[in-house]
C-alpha positions as CSV (number, residue, x, y, z in Angstrom):
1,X,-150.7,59.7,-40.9
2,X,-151.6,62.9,-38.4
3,X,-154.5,61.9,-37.7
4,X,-153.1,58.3,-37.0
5,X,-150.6,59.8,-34.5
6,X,-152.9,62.0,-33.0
7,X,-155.4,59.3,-31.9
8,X,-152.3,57.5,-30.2
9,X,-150.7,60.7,-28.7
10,X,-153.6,62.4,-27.7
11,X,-154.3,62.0,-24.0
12,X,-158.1,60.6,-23.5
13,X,-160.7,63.1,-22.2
14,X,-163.7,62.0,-19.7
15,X,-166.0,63.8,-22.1
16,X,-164.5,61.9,-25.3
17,X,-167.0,60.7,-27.5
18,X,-167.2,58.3,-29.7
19,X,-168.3,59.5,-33.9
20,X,-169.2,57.4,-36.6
21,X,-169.3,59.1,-39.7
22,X,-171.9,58.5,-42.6
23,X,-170.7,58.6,-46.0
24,X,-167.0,58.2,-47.1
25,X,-167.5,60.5,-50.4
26,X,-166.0,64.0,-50.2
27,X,-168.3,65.4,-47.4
28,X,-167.4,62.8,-45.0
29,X,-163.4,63.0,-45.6
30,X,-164.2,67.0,-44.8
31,X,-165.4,65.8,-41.7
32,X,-163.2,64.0,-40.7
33,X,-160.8,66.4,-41.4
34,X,-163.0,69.5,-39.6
35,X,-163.6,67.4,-36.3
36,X,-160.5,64.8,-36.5
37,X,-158.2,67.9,-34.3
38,X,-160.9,67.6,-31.9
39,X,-159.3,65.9,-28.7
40,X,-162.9,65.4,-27.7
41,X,-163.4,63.1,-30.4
42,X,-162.7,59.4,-31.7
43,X,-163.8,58.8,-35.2
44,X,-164.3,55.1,-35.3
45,X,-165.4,54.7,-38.9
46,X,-167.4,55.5,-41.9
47,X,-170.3,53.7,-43.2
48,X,-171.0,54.2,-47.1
49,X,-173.7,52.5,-49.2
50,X,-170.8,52.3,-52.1
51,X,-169.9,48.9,-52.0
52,X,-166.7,49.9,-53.8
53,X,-165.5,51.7,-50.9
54,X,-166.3,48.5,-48.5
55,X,-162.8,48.0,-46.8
56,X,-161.2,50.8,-47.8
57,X,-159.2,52.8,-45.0
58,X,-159.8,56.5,-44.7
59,X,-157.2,58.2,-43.0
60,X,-156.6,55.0,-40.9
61,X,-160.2,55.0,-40.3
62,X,-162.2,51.7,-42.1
63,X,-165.2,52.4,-44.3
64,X,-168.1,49.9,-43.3
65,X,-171.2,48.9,-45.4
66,X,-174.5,50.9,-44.0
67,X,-176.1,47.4,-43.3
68,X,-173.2,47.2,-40.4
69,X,-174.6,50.3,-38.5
70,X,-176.4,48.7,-35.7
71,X,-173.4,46.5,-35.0
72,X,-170.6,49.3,-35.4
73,X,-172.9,51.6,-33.0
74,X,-172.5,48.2,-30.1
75,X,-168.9,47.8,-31.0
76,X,-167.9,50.9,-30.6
77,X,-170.1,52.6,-28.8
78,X,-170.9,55.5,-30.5
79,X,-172.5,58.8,-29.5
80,X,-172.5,60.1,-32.3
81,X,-173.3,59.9,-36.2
């Protein structure tokens, strides 16, 4: 729910870049915790190769399917993964 607020409340910097996180295991939730605070950063999903965790919501953040990367990386454009 923070982190839900945050990306709503949080005024939007010039240098904000857009981060799209691979793997939606333990590692990437880390992540997403470590860099979520970071006003400098919009994490706009995770891509997994676990079809099980296809859909799911992380945080308020959607986990993709890795076949999706080229498309999520357009959509959103991302800087960074």
């Amino acid at each position: 729910m923070r982190l839900i607020a945050r990306r709503f409340l949080t005024p939007k910097s010039a240098n904000r870049r857009n981060v799209l996180i691979y793997g939606a295991g333990d590692s990437g939730r880390r992540l997403q915790s470590a860099i979520g605070y970071d006003p400098d950063t919009n994490i706009v999903g995770f891509i997994d190769d676990d079809t099980q965790k296809h859909g799911m919501s992380i945080g308020g953040v959607m986990v993709s399917g890795n076949h999706l990367t080229s498309e999520l990386i357009k959509k959103f454009s991302v800087d960074e993964i």
